[in-house]
C-alpha positions in Angstrom: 4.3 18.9 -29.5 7.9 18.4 -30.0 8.0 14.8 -27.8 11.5 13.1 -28.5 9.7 9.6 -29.5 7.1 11.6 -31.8 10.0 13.3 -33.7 11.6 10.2 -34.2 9.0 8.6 -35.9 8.0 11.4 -38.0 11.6 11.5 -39.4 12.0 8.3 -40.3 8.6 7.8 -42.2 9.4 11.1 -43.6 13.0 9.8 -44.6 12.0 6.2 -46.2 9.8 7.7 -48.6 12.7 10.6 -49.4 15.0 8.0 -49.9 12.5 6.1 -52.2 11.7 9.2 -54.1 15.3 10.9 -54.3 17.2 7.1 -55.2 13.7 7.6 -58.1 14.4 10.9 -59.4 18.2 11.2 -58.9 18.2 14.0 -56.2 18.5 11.8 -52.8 19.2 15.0 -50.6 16.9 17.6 -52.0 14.0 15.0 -51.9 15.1 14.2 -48.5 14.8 17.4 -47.1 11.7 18.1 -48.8 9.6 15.2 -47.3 11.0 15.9 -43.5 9.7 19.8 -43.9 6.6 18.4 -45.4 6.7 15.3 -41.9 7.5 17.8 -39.8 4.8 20.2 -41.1 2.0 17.9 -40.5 3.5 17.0 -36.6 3.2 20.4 -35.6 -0.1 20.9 -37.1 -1.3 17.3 -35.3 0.5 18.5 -32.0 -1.0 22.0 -32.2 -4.6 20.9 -32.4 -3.5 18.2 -30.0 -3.9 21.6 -27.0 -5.6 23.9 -29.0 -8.3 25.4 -28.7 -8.3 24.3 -25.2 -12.2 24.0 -25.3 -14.1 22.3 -28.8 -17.5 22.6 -29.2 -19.3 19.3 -28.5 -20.5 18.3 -32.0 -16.1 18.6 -33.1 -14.2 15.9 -31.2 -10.6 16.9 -31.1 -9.4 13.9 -32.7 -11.3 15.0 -35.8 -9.6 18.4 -35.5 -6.1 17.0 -35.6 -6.8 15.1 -38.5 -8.5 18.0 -40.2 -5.2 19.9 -39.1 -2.9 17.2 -40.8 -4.7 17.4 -44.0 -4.4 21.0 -44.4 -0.3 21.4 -43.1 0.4 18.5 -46.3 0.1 21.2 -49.3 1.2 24.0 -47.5 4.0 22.6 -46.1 4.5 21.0 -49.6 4.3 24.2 -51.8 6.7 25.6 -48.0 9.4 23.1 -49.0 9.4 23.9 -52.9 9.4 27.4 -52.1 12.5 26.6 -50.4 14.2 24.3 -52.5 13.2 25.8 -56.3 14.0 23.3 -59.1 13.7 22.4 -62.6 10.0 22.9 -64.5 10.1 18.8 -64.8 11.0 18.5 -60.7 7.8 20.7 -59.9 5.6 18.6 -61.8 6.2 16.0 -58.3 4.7 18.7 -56.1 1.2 17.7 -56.7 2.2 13.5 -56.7 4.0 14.4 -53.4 0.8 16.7 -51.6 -1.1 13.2 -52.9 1.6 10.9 -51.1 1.2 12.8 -48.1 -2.8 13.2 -48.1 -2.9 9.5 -48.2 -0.4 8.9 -45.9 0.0 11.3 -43.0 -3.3 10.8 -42.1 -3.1 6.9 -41.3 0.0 8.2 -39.0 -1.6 10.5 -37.5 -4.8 7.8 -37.0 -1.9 5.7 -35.6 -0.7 8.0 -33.2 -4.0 8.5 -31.9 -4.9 5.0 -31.0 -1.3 4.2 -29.4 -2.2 8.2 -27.4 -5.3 6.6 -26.2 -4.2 3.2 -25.3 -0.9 5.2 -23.3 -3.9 6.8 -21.6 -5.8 3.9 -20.7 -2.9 2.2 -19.4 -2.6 5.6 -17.4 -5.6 5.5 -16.1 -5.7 1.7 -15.1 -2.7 2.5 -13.2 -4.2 5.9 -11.2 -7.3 3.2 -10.8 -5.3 0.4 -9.1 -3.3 3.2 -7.5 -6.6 4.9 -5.9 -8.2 1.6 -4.9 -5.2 0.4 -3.5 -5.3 3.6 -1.2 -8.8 2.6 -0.9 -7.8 -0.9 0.7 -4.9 0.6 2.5 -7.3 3.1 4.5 -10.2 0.7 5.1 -7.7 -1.6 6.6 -6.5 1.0 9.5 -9.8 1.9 9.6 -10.2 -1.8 10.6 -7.6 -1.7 12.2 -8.2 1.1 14.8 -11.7 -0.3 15.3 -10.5 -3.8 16.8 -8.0 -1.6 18.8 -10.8 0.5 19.9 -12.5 -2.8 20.7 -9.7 -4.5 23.2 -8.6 -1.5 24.6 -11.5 -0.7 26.8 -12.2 -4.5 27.4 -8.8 -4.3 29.3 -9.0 -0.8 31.0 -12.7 -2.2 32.5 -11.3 -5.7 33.9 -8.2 -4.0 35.8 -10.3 -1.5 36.9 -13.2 -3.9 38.0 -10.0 -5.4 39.8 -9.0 -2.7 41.9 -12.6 -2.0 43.0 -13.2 -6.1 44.2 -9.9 -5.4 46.2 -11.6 -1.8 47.6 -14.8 -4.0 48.8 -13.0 -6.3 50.4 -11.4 -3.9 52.4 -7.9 -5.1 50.8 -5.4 -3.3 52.6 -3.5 -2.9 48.6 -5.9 -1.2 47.1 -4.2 1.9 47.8 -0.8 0.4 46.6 -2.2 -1.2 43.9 -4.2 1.7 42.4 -1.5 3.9 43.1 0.8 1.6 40.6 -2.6 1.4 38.1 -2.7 5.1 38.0 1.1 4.9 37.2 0.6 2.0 35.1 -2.3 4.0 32.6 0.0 7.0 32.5 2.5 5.0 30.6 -0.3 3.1 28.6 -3.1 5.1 27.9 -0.9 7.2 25.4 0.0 4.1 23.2 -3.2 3.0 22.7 -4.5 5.0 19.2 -0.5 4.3 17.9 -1.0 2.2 15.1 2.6 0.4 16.0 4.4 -0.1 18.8 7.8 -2.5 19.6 7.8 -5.4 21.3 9.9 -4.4 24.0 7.7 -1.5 24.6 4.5 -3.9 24.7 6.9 -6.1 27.2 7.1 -3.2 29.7 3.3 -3.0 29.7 3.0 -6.5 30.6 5.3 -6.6 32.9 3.5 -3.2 34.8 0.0 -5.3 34.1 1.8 -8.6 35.9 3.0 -6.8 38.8 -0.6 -5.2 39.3 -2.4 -8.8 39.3 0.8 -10.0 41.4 0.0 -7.3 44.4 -3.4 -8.2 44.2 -2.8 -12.1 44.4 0.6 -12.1 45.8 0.0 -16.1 46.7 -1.6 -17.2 43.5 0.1 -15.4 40.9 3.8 -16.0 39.6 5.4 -14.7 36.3 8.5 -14.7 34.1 9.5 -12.6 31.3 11.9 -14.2 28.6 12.5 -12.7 25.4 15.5 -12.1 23.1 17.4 -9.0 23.1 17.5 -8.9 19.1 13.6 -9.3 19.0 12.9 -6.1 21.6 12.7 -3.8 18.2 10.4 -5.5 16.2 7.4 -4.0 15.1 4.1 -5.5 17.0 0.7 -4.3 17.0 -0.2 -2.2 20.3 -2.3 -3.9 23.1 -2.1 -7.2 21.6 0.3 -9.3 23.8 -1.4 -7.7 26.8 -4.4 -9.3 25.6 -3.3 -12.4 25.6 -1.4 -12.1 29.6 -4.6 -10.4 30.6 -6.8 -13.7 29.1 -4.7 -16.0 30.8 -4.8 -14.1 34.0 -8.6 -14.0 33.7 -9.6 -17.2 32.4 -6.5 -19.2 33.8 -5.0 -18.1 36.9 -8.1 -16.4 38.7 -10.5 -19.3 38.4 -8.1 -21.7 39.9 -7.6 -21.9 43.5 -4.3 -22.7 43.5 -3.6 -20.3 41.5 -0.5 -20.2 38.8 2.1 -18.9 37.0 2.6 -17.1 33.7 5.8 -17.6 30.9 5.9 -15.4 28.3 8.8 -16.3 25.8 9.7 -14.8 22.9 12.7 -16.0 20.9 13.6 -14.6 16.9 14.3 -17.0 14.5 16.1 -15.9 11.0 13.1 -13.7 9.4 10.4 -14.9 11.9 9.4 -14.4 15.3 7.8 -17.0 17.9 5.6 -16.1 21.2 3.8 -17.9 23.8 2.1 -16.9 26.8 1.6 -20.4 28.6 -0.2 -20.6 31.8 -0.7 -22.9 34.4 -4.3 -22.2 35.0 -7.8 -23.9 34.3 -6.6 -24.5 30.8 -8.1 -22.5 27.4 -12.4 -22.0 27.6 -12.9 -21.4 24.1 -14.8 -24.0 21.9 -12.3 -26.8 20.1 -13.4 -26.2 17.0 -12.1 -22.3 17.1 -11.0 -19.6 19.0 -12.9 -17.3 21.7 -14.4 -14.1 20.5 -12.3 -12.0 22.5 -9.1 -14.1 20.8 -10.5 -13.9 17.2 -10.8 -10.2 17.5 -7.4 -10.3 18.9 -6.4 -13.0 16.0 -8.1 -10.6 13.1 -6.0 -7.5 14.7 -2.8 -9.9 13.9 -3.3 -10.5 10.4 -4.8 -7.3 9.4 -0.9 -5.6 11.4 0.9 -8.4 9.5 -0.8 -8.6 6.1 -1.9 -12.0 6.8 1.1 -13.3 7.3 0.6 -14.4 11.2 -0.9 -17.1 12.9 -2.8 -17.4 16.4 -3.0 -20.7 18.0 -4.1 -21.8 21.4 -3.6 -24.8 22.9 -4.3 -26.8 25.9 -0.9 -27.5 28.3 -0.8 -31.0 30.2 -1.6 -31.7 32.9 -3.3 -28.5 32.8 -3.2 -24.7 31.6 -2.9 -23.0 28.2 -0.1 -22.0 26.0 -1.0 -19.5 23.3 1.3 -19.3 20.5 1.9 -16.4 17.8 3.9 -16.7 14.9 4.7 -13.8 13.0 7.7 -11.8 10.1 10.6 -10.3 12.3 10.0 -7.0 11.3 11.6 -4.2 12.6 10.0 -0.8 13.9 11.6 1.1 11.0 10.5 -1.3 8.0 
């Protein structure tokens, strides 16, 4: 009822048209003080009926109410403010002229007020809107988001374990050593798979574990290097991911070629963004030309949703042979 900006505007309406009727009749102060009671008056009435009663009937819309209200605060508060300020036979004579006055205009205020309330509301509510649906897209998108995880996650837990049963088989005298490290290997990454973050320096200890289990099982065919900048270690990377992308090129690089290979993983922070490659000496990258595998697009889609678009997959064939996959994406850190 008594908002700062709605007091404001009362008293200066109120005051030009004192001013205009005192500077008339020669009494600047008394007429001044009559026409903010009178202002006032009609603010409290249009703020009252602004909250009560707090339920209308349906056929009286509370806008019609206020209104209503205003009309009937203008002569009492009129007939209030001579009471209180008693004058001359001649100066009473104005009290009906002023209840006119304010009849005609209080009403278009208050009609003004109500229009600027319900565009304030609308604004409001446009605002809550974009707010909600804004939510909205924030929770699909995990949503989306845990479902590819869900997706790659078990693709990778089957293969290694489909590779410690073709060592058991064959009779492999490291399949005990090399489940025994697997066993030690899910403890540390079965945990991080449902985080919706992780760092890269944590997803590099993963692959490294993952790199050493394929090493044991091809000790011959299978060499590997780690390179990655110290500064880079704490940024932000989406869970899973950069094993995928070892665990492809160990699958469709390295195991299909007799002689084997070796696998580089680099990655080097530059100013706000961040390079990787995996790059692989292998049978070079299956997928189509004209697009990425569906393992890699899933993996691709996982990137962009983590990095609000802002990342890019590419995979490319090495010379004279093998495949260097290459993510670029914003340095951000765990914390962000």
């Amino acid at each position: 009822m008594l908002r700062w900006r709605r007091v404001r505007f009362t008293l200066i309406l109120a005051g030009v048209f004192g001013l205009m009727i005192g500077a008339h009749r020669n009494a600047v102060p008394v007429m001044l003080f009559r026409t903010e009671f009178i202002g006032l008056g009609a603010m409290l009435s249009f703020g009252l009926f602004e909250q009560w009663p707090r339920r209308l009937p349906r056929w009286l819309a509370r806008w019609v109410l206020q209104l209503l209200g205003v009309a009937l605060a203008i002569p009492m508060s009129t007939m209030l403010a001579y009471a209180l300020t008693p004058g001359t036979p001649s100066d009473k004579e104005w009290m009906g002229p002023m209840i006119g006055i304010g009849l005609l205009i209080a009403p278009w205020a208050a009609l003004a007020a109500l229009v600027r309330q319900k565009e304030a509301l609308a604004r409001h509510q446009a605002l809550a809107f974009d707010l909600e649906r804004s939510e909205l897209g924030r929770q699909a998108l995990d949503a989306r988001l845990r479902l590819l995880q869900a997706q790659i996650a078990p693709h990778f837990l089957f293969n290694t374990l489909a590779n410690v049963q073709a060592l058991v088989e064959a009779g492999s005298p490291q399949a005990s050593d090399v489940l025994r490290s697997l066993i030690a290997y899910l403890r540390a990454a079965v945990p991080r798979l449902n985080d919706p973050a992780t760092t890269l320096g944590q997803e590099l200890e993963l692959v490294r574990a993952y790199l050493e289990l394929m090493h044991m099982r091809m000790p011959d065919r299978l060499q590997f290097a780690l390179h990655a900048d110290d500064a880079a270690l704490s940024l932000r990377w989406p869970p899973m991911t950069l094993l995928t992308l070892v665990e492809n090129a160990v699958r469709h690089g390295i195991d299909p070629s007799e002689e084997g290979g070796r696998i580089d993983v680099y990655v080097q922070q530059r100013g706000d963004r961040c390079h990787l490659r995996v790059i692989d000496t292998g049978t070079g990258p299956r997928h189509k030309a004209s697009g990425l595998g569906t393992g890699l697009s899933t993996l691709n889609e996982r990137l962009q949703l983590a990095f609000g678009g802002d990342a890019q997959l590419r995979v490319v064939a090495q010379l004279p042979q093998g495949a260097c996959a290459d993510v670029d994406f914003p340095a951000l850190r765990a914390t962000d």
